[in-house]
N, C-alpha and C positions, 0 to 999 in steps of 0.2 A: 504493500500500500504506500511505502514513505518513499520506494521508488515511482510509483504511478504519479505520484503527486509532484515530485522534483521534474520529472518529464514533460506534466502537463503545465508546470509553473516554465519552464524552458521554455517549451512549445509555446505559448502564449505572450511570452515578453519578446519571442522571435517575431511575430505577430504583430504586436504592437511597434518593432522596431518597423515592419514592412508598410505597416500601415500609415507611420509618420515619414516613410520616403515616399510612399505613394503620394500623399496630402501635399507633400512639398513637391514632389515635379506636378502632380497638376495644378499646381499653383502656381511656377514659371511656366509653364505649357501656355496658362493663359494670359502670363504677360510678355510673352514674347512678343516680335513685333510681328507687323500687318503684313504676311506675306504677299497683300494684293497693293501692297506699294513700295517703292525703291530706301533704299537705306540712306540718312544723310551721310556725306561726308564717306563713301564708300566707293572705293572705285575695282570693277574688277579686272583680276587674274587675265594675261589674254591670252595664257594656255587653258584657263577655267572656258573662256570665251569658243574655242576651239575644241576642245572638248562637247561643250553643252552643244554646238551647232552640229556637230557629226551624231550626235543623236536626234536632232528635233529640228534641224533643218535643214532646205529645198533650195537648190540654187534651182533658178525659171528663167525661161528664154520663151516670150507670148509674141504673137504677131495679133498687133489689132488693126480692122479695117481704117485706112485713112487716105486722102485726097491726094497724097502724094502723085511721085512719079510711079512710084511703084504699087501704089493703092494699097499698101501694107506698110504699118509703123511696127518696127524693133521695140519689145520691152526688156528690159535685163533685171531682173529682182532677187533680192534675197530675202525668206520670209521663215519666219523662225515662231512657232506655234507653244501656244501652252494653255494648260488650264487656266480658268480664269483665277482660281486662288492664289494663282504662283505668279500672279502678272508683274507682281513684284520685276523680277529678273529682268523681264522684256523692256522695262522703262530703265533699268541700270543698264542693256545692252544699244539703249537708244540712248546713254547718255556716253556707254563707251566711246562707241561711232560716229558720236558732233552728228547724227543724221538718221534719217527714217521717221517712223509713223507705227504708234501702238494702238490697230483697230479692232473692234471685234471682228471672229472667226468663223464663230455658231453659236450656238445658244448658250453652252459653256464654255469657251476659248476665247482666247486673244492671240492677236499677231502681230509680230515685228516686223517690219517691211522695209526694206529698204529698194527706189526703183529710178530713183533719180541719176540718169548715165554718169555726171558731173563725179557723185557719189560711188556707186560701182568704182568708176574709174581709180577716184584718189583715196578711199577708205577700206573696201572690200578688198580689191583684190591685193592692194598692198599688206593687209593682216593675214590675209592666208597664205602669200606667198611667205610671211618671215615666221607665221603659225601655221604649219601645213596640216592639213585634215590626214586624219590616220586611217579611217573608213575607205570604202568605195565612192565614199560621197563627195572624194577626192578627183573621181573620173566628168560630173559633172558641174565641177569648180573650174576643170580647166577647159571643159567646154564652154563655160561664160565667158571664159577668159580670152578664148578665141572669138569669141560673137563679140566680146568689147573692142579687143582690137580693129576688128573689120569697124565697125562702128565708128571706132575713133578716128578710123581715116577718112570714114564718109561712102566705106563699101557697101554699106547697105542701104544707098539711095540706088543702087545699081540694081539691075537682074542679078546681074552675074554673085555681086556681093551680098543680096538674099536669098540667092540658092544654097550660098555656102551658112548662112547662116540657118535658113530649114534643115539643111542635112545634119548641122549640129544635135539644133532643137530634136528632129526623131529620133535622138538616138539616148537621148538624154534619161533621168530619174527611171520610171516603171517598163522606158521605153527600153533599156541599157541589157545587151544581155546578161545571162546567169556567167556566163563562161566568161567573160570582157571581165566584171566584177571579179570573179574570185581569183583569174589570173592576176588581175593587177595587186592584190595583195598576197596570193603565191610569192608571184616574182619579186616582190619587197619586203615578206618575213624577216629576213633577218638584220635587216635598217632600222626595224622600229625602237624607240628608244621612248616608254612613256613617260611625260615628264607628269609629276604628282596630280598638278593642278588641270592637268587634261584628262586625267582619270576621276579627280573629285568632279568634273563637268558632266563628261560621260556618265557617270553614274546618278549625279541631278537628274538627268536625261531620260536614263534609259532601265533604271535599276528599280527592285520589288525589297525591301525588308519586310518580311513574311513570318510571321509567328503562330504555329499550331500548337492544342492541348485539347488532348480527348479520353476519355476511357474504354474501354472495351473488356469483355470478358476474358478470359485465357481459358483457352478450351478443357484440361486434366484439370483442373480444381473449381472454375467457374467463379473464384477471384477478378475483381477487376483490375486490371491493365493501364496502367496512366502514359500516355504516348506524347512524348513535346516535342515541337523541333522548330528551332530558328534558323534562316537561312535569309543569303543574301542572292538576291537571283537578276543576270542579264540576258536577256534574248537579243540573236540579230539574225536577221536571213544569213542562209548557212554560205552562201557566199564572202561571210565577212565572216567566218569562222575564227580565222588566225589573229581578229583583233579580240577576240573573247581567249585564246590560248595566252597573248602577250598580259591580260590582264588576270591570269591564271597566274603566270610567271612573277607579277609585281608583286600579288598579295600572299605569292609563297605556297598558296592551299587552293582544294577546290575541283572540281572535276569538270568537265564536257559532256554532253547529252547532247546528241549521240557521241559517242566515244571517238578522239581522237583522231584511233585509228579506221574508224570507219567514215573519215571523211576527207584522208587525208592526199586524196587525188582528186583531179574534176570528177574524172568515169565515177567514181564512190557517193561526191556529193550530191552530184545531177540527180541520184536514187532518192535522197531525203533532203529535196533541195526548198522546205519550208523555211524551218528555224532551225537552227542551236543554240544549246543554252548553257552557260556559265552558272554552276550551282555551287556556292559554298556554305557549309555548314558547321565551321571552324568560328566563330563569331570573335576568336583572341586573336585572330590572325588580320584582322581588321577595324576593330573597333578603335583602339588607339588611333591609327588614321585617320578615323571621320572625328575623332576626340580633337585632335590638331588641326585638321582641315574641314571644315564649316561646310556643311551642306546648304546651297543656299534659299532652293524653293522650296514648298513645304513639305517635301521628303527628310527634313529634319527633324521634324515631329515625329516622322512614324519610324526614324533611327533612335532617336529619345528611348520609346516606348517598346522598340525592337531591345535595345538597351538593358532597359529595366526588366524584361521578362526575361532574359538570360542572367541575369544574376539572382534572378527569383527560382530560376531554374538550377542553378550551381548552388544554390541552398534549400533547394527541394520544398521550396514551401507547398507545391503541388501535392504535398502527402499529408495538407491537413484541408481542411474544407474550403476554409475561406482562403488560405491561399489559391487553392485549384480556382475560386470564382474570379479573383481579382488577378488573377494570369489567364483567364479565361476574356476579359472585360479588354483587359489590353490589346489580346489579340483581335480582338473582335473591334475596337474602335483607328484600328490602325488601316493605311489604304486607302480603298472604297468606302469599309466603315466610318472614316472622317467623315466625309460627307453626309452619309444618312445621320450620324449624328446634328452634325449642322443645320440637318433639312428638319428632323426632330425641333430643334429648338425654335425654326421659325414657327412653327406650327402653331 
């Protein structure tokens, strides 16, 4: 008995300890700042800049009807999309680049645009040429780059100088093949060198902190089963496979879905030529890093919270009740869950 009761008086001040860290981060959680506006006095990273664009943004080449000689106007744009919570960013990438415009998207999104030639000319493509894209999304950067040119010289008031500019255009983003894409970063595997702040971008971008906790029975005693697991997940079409292996490499841990070696020719990949995904489930092998390097749209909140349920998890609180609900709450409010919370509260 004098042991049941030193166990449960443990058990309970453990408790207590979790539930006064709990109180305290959702209580900087809610004074954090307004991810739907820019930070004063902040200027970003423009490997962060570089990074965030190889996930979430379109270099465009549009031909729109016009009176000209050639009854066709040249557009050149760069447009760089995001949830409307996180618009924050958009308005700090409109203040990196002295230029552009932050419009709505759709009903939930915003976009950064930038389409002024003037602009292209002396701000775009000068950042990506001294920050170069790590992606394939490098293949249609220097197809703008060629439609600028022409541009710049006045070839596209010609036939001749908007033919070459369509042949661009159709070859360009959805239009690009599988095989063009993967070769180009084949043949440069072993050049890439990621620098930090293009990985903390990337990962703003393109990346899932994902926390599970469930029970189940176990079949020989009919015992319940407590199942957790934190991971940190990137997807890219499997043509850009090798830039998910380089960030295998950075953070030291982690595996490939599909496996490596099952992708590691074209003939291989063209077979599962959806996605591949970077899964890590190491949460030490990374956490430090987004500790020192700031996540900056509101994927920081659901790092926070990815955070706290792994150390909730390395102290098992999951083996008493309320912990299992209050590591159950976290996962459930992080991602997608934000929002239904959010949409709860206007109600």
């Amino acid at each position: 008995d004098c042991l049941k009761t030193k166990i449960k008086t443990k058990t309970k001040m453990k408790m207590n300890k979790i539930e006064l860290t709990n109180n305290t981060q959702l209580l900087s959680n809610t004074n954090l700042r307004d991810f739907t506006k820019p930070r004063n006095n902040f200027n970003l990273n423009p490997n962060w800049v570089t990074g965030f664009i190889d996930g979430e943004g379109s270099f465009i080449i549009a031909l729109i009807a016009s009176t000209g000689p050639t009854k066709q106007k040249v557009s050149l744009r760069l447009s760089v999309t995001q949830k409307a919570h996180s618009q924050g960013v958009l308005h700090e990438l409109k203040k990196f680049f002295c230029c552009g415009q932050v419009i709505p998207s759709s009903r939930d999104c915003m976009r950064f645009v930038v389409q002024s030639k003037e602009d292209i000319f002396t701000k775009i493509i000068p950042h990506f040429t001294n920050y170069p894209l790590q992606t394939s999304k490098a293949l249609n950067f220097e197809s703008l780059k060629k439609a600028a040119l022409i541009v710049s010289k006045g070839g596209h008031l010609s036939s001749e100088g908007l033919n070459q500019i369509v042949a661009l255009k159709i070859e360009m983003n959805k239009n690009r093949s599988f095989e063009e894409q993967y070769n180009h970063l084949y043949l440069n595997k072993d050049k890439v060198v990621l620098d930090p702040y293009w990985v903390l971008g990337f990962v703003d971008a393109e990346s899932t902190f994902g926390c599970l906790i469930t029970k189940s029975l176990k079949e020989e005693n009919k015992l319940e089963k407590i199942v957790t697991r934190c991971r940190l997940s990137i997807s890219q079409s499997t043509h850009d496979v090798f830039i998910l292996q380089h960030i295998k490499k950075f953070f030291k841990a982690g595996y490939l879905s599909p496996k490596e070696t099952e992708i590691d020719t074209l003939e291989k990949a063209k077979i599962c030529k959806d996605s591949s995904f970077y899964y890590n489930s190491t949460p030490e092998s990374f956490i430090s890093f987004f500790d020192s390097h700031t996540l900056l749209t509101r994927k920081y909140l659901d790092f926070i919270d990815f955070k706290q349920f792994y150390l909730m998890k390395k102290e098992k609180y999951y083996l008493t009740e309320q912990g299992f609900a209050e590591m159950a709450n976290l996962s459930l409010r992080m991602n997608s869950g934000r929002d239904n919370i959010a949409k709860s509260r206007k109600l």
